[in-house]
C-alpha atoms as an extended CHARMM CRD file, in Angstrom:
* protein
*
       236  EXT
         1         1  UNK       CA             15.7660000000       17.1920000000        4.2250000000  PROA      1               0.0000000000
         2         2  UNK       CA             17.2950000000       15.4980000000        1.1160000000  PROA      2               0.0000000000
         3         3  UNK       CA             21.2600000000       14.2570000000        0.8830000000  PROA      3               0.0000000000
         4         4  UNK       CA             23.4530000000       12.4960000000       -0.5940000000  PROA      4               0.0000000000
         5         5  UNK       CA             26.9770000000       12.3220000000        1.4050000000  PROA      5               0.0000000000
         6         6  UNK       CA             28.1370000000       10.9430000000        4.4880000000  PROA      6               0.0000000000
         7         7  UNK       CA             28.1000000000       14.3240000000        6.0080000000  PROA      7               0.0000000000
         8         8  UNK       CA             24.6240000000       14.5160000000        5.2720000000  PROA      8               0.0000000000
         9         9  UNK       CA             23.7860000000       12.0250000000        7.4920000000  PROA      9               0.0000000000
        10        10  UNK       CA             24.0790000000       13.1860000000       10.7320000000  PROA      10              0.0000000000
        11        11  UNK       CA             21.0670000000       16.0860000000        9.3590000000  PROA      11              0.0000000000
        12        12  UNK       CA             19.2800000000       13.6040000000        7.2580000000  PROA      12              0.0000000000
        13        13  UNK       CA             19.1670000000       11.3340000000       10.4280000000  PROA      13              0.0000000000
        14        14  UNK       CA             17.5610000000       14.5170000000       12.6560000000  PROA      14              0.0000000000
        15        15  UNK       CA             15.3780000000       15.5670000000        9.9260000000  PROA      15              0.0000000000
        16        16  UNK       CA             11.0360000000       14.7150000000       10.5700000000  PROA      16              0.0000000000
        17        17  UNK       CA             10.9180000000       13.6010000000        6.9450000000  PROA      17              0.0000000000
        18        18  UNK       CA             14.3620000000       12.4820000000        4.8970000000  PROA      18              0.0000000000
        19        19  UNK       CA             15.0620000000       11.8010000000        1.6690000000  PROA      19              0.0000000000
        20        20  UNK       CA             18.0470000000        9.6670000000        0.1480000000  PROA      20              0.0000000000
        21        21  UNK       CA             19.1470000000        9.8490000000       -3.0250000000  PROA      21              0.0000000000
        22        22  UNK       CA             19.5150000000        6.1830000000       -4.8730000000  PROA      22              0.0000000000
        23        23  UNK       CA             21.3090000000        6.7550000000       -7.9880000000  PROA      23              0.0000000000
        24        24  UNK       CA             24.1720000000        8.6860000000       -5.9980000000  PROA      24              0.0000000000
        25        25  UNK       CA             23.8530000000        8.5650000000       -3.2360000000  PROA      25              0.0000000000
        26        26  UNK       CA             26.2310000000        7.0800000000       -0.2920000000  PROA      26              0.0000000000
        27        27  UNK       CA             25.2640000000        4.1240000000        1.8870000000  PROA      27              0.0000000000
        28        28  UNK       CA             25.3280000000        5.6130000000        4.6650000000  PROA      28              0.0000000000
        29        29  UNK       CA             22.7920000000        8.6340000000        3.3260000000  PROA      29              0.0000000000
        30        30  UNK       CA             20.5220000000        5.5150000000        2.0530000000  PROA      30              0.0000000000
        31        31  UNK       CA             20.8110000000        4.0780000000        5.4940000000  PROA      31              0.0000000000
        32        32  UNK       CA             20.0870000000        7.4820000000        7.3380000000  PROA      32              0.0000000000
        33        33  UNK       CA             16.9800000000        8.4530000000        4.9160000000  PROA      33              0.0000000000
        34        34  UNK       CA             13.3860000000        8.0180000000        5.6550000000  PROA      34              0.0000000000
        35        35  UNK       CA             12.6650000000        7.5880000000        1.8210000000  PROA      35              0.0000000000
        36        36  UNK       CA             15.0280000000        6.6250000000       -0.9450000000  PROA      36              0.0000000000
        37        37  UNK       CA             14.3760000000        8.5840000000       -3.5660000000  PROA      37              0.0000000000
        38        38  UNK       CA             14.9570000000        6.4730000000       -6.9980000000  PROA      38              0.0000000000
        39        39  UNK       CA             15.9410000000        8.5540000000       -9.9740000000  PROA      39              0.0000000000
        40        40  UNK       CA             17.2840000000       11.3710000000       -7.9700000000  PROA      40              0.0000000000
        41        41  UNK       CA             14.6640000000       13.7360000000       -9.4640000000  PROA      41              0.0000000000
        42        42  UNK       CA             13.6530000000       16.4130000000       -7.0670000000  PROA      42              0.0000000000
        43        43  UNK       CA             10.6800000000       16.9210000000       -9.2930000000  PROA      43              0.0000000000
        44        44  UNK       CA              9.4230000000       13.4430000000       -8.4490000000  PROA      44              0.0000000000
        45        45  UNK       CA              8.9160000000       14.5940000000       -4.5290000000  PROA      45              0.0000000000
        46        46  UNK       CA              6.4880000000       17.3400000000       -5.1920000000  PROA      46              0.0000000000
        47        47  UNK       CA              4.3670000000       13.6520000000       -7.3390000000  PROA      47              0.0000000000
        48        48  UNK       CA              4.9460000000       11.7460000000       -4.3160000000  PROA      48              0.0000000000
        49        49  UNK       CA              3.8140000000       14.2720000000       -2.4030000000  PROA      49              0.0000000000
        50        50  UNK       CA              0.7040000000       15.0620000000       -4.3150000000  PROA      50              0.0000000000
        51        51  UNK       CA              0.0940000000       11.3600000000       -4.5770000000  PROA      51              0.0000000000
        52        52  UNK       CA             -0.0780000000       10.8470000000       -0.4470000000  PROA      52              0.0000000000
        53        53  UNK       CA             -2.0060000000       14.2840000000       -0.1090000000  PROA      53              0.0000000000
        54        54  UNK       CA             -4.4300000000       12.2880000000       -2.7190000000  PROA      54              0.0000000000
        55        55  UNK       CA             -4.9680000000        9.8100000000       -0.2740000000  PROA      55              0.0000000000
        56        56  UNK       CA             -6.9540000000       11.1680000000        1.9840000000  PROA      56              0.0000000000
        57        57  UNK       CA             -9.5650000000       10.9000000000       -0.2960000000  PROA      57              0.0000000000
        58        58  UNK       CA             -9.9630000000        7.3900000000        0.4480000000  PROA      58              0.0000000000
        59        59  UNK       CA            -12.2430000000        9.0110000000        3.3170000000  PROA      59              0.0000000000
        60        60  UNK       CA            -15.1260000000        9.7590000000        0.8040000000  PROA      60              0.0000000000
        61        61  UNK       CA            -14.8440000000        5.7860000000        0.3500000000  PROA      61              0.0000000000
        62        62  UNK       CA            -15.3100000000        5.0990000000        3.9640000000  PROA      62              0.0000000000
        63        63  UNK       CA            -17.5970000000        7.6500000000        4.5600000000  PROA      63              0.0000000000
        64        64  UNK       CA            -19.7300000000        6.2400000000        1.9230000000  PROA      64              0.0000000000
        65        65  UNK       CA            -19.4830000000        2.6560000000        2.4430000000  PROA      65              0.0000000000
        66        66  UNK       CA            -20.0730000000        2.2040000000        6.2070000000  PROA      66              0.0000000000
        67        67  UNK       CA            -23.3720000000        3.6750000000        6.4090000000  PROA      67              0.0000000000
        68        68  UNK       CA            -24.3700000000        1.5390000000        3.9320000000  PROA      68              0.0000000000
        69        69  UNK       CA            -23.2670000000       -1.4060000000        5.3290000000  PROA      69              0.0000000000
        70        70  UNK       CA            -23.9910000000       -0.2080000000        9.0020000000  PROA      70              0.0000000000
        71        71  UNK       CA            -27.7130000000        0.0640000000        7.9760000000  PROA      71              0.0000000000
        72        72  UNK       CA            -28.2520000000       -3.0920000000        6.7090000000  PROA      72              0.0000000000
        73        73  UNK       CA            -26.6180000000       -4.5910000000        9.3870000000  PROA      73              0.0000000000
        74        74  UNK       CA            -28.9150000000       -3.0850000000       12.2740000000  PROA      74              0.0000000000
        75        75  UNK       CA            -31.9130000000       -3.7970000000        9.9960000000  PROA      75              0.0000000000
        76        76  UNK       CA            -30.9010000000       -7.6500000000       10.6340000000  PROA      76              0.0000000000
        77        77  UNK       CA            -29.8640000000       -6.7960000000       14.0380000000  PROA      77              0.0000000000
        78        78  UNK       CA            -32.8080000000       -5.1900000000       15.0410000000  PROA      78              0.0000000000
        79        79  UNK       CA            -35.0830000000       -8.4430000000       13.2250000000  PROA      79              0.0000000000
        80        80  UNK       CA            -33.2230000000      -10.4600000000       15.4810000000  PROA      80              0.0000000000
        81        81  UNK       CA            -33.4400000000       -9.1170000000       18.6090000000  PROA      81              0.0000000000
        82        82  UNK       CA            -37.0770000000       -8.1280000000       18.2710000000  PROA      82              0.0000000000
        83        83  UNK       CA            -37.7030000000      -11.5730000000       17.1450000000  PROA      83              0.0000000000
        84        84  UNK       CA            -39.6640000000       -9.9780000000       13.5060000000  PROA      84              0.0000000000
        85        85  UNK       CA            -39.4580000000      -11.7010000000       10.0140000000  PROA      85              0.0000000000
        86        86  UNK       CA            -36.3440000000      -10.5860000000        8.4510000000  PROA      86              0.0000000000
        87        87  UNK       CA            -37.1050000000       -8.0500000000        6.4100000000  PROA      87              0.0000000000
        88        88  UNK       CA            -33.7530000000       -8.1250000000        3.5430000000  PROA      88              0.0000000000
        89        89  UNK       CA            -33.5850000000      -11.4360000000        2.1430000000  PROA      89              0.0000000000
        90        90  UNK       CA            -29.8680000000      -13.1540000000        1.1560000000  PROA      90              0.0000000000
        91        91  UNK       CA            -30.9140000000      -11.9910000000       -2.7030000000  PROA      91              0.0000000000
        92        92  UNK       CA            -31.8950000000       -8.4410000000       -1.7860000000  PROA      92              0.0000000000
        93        93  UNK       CA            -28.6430000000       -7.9660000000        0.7090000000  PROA      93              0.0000000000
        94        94  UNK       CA            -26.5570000000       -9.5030000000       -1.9610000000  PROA      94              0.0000000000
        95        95  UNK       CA            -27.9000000000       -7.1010000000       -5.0950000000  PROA      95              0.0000000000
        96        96  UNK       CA            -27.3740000000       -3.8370000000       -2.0830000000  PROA      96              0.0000000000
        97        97  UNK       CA            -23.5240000000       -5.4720000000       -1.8390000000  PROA      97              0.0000000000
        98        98  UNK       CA            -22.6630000000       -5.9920000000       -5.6790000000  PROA      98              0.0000000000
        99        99  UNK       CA            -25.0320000000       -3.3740000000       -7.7690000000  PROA      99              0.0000000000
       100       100  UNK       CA            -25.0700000000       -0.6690000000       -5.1520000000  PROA      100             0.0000000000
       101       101  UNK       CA            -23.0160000000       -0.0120000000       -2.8870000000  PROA      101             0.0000000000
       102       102  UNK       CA            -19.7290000000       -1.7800000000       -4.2590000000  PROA      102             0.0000000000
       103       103  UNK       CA            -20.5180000000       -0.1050000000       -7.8380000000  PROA      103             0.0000000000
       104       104  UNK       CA            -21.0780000000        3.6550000000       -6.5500000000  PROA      104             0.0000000000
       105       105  UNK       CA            -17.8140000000        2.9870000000       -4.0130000000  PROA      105             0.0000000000
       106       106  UNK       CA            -15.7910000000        2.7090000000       -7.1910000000  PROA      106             0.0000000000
       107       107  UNK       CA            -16.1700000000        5.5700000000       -8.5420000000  PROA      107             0.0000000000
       108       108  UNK       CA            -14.0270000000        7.4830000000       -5.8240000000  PROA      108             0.0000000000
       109       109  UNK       CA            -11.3490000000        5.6080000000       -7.6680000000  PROA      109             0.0000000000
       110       110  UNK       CA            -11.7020000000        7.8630000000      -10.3460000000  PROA      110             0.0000000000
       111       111  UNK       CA            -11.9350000000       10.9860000000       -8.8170000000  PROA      111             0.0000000000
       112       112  UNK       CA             -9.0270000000       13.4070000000       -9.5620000000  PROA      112             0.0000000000
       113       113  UNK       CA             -7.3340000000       15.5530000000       -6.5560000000  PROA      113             0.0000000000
       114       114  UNK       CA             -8.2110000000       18.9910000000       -6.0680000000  PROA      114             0.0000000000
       115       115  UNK       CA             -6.5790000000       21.5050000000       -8.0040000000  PROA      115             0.0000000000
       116       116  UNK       CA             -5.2780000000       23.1380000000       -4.6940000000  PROA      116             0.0000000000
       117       117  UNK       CA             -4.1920000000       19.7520000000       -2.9200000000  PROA      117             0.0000000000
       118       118  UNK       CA             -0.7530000000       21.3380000000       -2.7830000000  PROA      118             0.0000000000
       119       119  UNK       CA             -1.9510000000       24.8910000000       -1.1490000000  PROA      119             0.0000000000
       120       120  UNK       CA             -3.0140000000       23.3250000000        2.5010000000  PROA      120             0.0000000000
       121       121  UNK       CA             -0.2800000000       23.3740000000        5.3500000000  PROA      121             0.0000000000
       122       122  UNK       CA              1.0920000000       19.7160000000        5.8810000000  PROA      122             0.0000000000
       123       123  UNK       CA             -1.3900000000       18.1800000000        7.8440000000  PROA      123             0.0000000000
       124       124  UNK       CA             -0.8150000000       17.0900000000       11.9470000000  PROA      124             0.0000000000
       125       125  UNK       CA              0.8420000000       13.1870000000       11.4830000000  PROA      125             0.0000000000
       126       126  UNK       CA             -0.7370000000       12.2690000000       14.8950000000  PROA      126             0.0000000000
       127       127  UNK       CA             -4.4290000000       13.3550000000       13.6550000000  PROA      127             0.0000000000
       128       128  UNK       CA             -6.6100000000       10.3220000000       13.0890000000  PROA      128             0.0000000000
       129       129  UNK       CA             -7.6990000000        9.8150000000        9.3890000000  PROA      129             0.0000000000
       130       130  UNK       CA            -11.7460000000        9.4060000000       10.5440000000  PROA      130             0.0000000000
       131       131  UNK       CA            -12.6550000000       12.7230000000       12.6940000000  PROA      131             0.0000000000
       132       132  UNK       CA            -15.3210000000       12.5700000000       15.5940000000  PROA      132             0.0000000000
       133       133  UNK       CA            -17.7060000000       13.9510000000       13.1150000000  PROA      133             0.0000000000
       134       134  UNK       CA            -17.1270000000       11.6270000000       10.6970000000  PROA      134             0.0000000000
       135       135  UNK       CA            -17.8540000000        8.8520000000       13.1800000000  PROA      135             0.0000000000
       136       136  UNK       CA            -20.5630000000       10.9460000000       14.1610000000  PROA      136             0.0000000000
       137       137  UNK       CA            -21.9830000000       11.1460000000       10.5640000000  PROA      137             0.0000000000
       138       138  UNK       CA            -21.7420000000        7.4000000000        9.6870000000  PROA      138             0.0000000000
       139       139  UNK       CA            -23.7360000000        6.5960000000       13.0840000000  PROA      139             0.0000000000
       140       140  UNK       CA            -26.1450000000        8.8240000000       12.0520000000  PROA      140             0.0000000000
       141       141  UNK       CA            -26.7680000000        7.8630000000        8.4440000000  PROA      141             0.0000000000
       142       142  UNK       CA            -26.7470000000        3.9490000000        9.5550000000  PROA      142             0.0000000000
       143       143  UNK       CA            -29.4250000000        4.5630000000       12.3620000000  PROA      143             0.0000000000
       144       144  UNK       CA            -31.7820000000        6.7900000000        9.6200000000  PROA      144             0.0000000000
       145       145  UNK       CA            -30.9550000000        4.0250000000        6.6720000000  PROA      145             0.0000000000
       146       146  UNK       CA            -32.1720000000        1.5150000000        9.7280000000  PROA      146             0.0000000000
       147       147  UNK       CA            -35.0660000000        3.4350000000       11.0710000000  PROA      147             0.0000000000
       148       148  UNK       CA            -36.5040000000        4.2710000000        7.6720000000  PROA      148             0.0000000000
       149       149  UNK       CA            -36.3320000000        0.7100000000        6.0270000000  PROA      149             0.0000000000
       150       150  UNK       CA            -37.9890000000       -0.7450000000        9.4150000000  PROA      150             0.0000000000
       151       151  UNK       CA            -40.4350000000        1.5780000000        9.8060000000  PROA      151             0.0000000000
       152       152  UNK       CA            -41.6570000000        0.8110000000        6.1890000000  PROA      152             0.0000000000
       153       153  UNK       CA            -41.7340000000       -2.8450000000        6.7770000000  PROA      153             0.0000000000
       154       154  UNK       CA            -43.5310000000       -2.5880000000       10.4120000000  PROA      154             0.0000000000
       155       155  UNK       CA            -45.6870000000       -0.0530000000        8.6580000000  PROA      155             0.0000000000
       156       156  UNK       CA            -46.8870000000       -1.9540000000        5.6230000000  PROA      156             0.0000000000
       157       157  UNK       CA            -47.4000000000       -5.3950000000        7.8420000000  PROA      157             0.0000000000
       158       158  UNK       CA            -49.4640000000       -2.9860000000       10.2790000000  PROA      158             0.0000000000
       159       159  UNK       CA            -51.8530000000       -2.3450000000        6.8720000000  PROA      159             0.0000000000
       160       160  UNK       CA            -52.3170000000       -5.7060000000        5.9440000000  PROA      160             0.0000000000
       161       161  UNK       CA            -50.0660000000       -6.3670000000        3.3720000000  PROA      161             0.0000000000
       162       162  UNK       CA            -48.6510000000       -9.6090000000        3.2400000000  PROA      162             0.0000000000
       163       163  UNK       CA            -44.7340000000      -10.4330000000        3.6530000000  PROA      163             0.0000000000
       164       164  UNK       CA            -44.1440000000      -10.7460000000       -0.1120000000  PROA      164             0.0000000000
       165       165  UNK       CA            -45.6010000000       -7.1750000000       -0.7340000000  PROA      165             0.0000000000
       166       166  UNK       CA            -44.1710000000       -5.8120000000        2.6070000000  PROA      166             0.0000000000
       167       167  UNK       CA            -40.8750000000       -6.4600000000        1.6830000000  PROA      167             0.0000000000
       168       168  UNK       CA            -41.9030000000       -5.3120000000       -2.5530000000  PROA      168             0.0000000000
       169       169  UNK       CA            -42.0420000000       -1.8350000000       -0.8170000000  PROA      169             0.0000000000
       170       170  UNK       CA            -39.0860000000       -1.7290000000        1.2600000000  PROA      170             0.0000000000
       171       171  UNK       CA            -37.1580000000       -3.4230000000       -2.0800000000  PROA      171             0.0000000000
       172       172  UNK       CA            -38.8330000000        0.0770000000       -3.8230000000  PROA      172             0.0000000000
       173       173  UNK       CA            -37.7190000000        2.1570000000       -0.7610000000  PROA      173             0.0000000000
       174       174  UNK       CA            -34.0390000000        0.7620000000       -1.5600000000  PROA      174             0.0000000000
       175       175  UNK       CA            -34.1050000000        1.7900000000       -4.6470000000  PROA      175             0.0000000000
       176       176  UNK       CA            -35.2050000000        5.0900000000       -3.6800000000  PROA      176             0.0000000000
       177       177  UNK       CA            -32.5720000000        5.0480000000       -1.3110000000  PROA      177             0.0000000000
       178       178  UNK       CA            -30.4110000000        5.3160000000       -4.5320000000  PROA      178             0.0000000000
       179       179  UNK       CA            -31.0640000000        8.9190000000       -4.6990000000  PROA      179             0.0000000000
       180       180  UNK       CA            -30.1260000000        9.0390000000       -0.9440000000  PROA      180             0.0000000000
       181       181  UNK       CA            -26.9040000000        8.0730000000       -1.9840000000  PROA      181             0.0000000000
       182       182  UNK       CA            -26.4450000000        9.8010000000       -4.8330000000  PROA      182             0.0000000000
       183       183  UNK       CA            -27.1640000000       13.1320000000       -2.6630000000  PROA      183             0.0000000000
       184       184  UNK       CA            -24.2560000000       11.8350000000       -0.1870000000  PROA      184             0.0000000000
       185       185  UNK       CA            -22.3480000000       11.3480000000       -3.0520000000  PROA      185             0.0000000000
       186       186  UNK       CA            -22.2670000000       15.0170000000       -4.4470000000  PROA      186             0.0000000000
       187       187  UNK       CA            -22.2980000000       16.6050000000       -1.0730000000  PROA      187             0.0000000000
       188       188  UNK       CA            -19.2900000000       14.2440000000        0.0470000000  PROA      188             0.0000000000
       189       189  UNK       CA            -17.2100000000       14.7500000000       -3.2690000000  PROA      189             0.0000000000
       190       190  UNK       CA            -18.6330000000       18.4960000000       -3.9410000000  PROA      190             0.0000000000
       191       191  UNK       CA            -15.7240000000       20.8960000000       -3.7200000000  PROA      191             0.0000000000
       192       192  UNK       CA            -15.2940000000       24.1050000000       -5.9160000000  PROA      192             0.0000000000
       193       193  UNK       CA            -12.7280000000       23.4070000000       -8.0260000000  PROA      193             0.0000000000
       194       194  UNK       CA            -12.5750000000       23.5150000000      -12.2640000000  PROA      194             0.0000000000
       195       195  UNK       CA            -10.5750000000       19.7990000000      -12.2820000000  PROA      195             0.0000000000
       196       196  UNK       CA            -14.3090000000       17.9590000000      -11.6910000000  PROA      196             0.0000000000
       197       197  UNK       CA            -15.4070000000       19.3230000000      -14.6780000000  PROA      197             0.0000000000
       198       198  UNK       CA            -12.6320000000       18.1000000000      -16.5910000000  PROA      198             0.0000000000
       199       199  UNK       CA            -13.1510000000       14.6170000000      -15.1640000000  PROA      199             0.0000000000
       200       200  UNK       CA            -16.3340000000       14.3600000000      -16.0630000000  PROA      200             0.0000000000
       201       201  UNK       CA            -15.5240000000       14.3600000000      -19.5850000000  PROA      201             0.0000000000
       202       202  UNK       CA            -12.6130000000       12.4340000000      -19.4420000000  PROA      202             0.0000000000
       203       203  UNK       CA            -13.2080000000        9.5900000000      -17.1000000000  PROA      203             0.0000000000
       204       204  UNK       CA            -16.1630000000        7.2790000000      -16.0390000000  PROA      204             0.0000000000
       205       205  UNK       CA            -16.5850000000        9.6140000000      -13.0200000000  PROA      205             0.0000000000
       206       206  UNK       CA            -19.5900000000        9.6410000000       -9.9050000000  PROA      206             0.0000000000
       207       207  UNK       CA            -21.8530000000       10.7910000000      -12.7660000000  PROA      207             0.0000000000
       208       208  UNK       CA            -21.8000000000        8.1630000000      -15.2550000000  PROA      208             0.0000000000
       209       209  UNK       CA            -21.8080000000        5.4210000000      -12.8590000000  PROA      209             0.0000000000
       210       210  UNK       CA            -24.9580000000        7.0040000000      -11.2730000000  PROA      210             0.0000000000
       211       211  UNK       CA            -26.7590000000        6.6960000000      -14.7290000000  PROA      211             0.0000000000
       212       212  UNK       CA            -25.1680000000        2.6260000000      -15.4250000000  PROA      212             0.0000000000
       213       213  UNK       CA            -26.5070000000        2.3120000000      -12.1640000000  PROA      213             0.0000000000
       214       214  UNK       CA            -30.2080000000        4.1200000000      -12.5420000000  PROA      214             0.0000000000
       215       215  UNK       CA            -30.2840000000        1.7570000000      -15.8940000000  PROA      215             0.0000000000
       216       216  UNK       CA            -29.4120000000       -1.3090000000      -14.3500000000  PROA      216             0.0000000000
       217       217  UNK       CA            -32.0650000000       -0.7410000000      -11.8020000000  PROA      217             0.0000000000
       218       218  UNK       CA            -34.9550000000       -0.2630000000      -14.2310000000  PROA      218             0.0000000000
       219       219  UNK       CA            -33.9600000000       -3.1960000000      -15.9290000000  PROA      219             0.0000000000
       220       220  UNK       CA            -33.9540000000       -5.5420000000      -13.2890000000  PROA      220             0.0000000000
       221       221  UNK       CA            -36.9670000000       -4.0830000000      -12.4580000000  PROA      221             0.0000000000
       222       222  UNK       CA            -39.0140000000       -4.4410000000      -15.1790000000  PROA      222             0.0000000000
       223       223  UNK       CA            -37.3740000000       -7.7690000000      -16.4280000000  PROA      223             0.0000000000
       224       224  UNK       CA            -39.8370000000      -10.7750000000      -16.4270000000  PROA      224             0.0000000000
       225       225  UNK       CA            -37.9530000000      -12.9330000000      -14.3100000000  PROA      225             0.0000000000
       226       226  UNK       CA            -37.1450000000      -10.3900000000      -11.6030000000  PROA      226             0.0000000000
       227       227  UNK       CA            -39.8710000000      -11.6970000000       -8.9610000000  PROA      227             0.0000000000
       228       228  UNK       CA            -41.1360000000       -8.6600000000       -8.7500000000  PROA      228             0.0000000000
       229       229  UNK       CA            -44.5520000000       -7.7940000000       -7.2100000000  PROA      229             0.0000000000
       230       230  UNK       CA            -47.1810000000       -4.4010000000       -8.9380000000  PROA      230             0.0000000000
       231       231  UNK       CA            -47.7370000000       -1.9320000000       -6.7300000000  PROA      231             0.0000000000
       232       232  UNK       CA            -50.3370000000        0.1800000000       -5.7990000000  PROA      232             0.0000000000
       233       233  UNK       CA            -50.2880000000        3.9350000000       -6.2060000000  PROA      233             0.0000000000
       234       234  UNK       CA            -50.5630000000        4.1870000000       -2.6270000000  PROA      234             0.0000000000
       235       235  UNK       CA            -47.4250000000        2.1220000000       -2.5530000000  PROA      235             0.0000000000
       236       236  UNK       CA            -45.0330000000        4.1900000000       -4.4580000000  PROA      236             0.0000000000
């Protein structure tokens, strides 16, 4: 409901979502309204509206970031309770925080809305933002991110490889994880429309920050001062 009079109010007041206009509006249609609406453009709620359906796209952001986080925090759980040599180091936890998962998070920043965000039904206000199966899904990806670095550690210590080289191969299995989260990535931000296109070759979008990331990998990698350890073909 949008108004501007006093005898507007009494419907602005009733209305589930009210808008006020600010340039002409009367006080007490300003006072009534849910949202003040600035230049009195009516072309400026369909933006707003746009905008806040945009929003929910913060979701891909949480949906990539706590399994991330979730798994490297039952890896050190799980070290700690079990009484086992940790196996992330402060170094390797900090380089998962700043050149991985903090980096690829970003680039949901650029993504553009859907070229149909307008077409849905308005969505149920008393719906939570996270779904059961998103819950569901982060659980999931933290307990196989968990299972999957500690059962490479366990396993190489169970060969005979020393600590140093035990946690060389889980540093390798991180990076490999890389394509694990590139996969989650595409699948979470995959949706047919033309607009992704587009914003691939006008922004710094999932794609390009893959590749600075890939690149920054290799070279820390291979750089002489990494503390890095060879590996065996076995290894890899």
């Amino acid at each position: 409901m949008t108004g501007d009079g006093v005898n507007d109010a009494p419907a602005i007041k009733r209305a589930d979502v009210s808008v006020a206009m600010g340039l002409k509006g009367t006080d007490a249609a300003r006072e009534a309204g849910d949202i003040m609406l600035a230049d009195d453009n009516f072309a400026t709620i369909s933006s707003a509206v746009r905008e806040g359906r945009d929003i929910y796209n913060d979701r891909k952001f949480v949906l990539f970031m706590l399994p991330t986080n979730g798994g490297k925090t039952l890896v050190v759980t799980a070290a700690i309770l079990s009484e086992l040599t940790l196996q992330l180091t402060s170094a390797q936890v900090l380089w998962i925080n700043m050149g991985t998962s903090n980096t690829l998070g970003l680039t949901f920043a650029f993504e553009f809305p859907k070229s149909d965000v307008m077409q849905p039904p308005p969505r149920n206000p008393w719906k939570p933002l996270l779904s059961w199966f998103f819950v569901w899904r982060i659980l999931m990806v933290s307990v196989l991110m968990m299972t999957g670095t500690l059962g490479l550690f366990l396993w190489e210590l169970d060969r005979g490889a020393s600590l140093e080289s035990a946690r060389a191969i889980r540093r390798r299995c991180n990076r490999g994880d890389g394509n694990v989260r590139l996969c989650s990535i595409a699948v979470v931000s995959s949706n047919p429309c033309p607009q992704r296109e587009r914003a691939l070759r006008q922004s710094l979008g999932p794609y390009c920050y893959c590749r600075l990331r890939s690149t920054a990998c290799c070279l820390c990698t291979y750089q002489p001062d990494a503390g890095t350890l060879p590996l065996d073909p076995s290894d890899v």
